[in-house]
C-alpha positions in Angstrom: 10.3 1.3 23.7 10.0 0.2 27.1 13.3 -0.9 29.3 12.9 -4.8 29.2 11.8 -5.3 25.6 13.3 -5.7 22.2 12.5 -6.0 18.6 12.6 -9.7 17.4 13.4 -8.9 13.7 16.2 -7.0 12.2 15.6 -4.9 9.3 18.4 -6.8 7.4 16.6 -10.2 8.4 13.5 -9.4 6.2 15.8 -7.9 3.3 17.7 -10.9 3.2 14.3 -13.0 3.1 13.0 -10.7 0.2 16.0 -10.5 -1.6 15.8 -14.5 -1.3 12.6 -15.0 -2.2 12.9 -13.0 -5.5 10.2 -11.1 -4.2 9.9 -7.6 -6.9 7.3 -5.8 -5.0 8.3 -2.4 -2.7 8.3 -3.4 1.0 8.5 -1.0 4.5 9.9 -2.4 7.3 7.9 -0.8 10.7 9.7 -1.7 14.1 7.0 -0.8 17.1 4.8 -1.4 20.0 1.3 -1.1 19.3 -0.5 -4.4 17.8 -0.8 -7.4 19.1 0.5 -10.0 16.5 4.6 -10.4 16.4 4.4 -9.8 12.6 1.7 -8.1 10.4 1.6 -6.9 7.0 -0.5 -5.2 4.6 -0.7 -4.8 1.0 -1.9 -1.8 -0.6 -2.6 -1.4 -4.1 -2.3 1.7 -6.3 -3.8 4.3 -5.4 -5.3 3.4 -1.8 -3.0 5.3 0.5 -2.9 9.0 0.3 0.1 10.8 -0.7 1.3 7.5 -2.2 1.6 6.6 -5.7 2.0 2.5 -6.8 1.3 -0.6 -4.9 3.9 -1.6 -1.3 3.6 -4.0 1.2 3.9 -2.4 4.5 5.3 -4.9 7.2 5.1 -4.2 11.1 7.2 -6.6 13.8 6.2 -5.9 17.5 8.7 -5.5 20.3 8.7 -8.3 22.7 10.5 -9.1 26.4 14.1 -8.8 25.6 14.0 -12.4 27.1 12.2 -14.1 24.6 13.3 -12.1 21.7 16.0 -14.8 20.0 13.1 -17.6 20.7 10.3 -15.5 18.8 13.4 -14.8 16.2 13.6 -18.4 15.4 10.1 -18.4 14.8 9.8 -15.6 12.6 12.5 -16.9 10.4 11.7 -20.2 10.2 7.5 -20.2 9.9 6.6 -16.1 9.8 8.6 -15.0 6.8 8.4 -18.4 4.5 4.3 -17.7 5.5 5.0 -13.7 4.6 6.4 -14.7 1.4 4.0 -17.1 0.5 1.5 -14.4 1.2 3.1 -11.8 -1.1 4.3 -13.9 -3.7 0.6 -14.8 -4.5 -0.2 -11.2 -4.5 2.4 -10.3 -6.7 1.8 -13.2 -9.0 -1.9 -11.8 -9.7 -2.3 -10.3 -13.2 -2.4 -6.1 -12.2 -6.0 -6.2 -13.6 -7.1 -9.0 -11.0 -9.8 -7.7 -8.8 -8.1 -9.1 -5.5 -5.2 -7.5 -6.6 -6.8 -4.1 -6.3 -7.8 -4.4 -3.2 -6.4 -3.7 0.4 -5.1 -7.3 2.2 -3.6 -8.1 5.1 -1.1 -11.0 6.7 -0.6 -11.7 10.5 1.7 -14.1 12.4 0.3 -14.2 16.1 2.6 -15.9 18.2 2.4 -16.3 22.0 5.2 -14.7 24.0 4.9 -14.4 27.7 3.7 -10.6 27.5 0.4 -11.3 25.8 
């Protein structure tokens, strides 16, 4: 990561929000510098990522400038990860069979910072 930047989201921030939520399906956690929303996530279902067996959520956060990072943090834990949630909740409360369910979605939380 670039001198000047850091990640808005700990790793133990989105456990904590999981755990919280009561939340049952696997997540990854993906710290990096490539995307242009803050937070983004995607759901795969069984089957639809090679080399992996059973259904994940797979959540990115994007670094930020290091001066904005505990403002962007606020954000994310007050309005990304209740929206997250909300998000994968529904998912997880679809019946397996549910066409939606089998298929590929995605969640994103742009947010403005100064380096976009």
């Amino acid at each position: 990561m670039s001198k000047g930047r850091s990640y808005p989201l700990k790793p133990s921030e989105l456990e904590s929000a999981i755990l919280e939520s009561g939340l049952q399906l696997p997540v990854e956690f993906t710290r990096w510098d490539k995307f242009d929303p803050v937070l983004e996530a995607n759901y795969y279902p069984d089957g639809s990522r090679s080399g992996r067996s059973g259904e994940f959520i797979w959540v990115y956060c994007k670094a930020v400038e290091s001066a904005s990072a505990k403002a962007v943090n606020a954000r994310l834990l007050s309005e990304a990860l209740p929206s997250f949630l909300k998000w994968a909740k529904h998912i997880e409360g679809l019946d397996a069979r549910s066409p939606v369910r089998r298929e590929k979605q995605s969640f994103s939380f742009p947010l403005e910072t100064t380096d976009n």
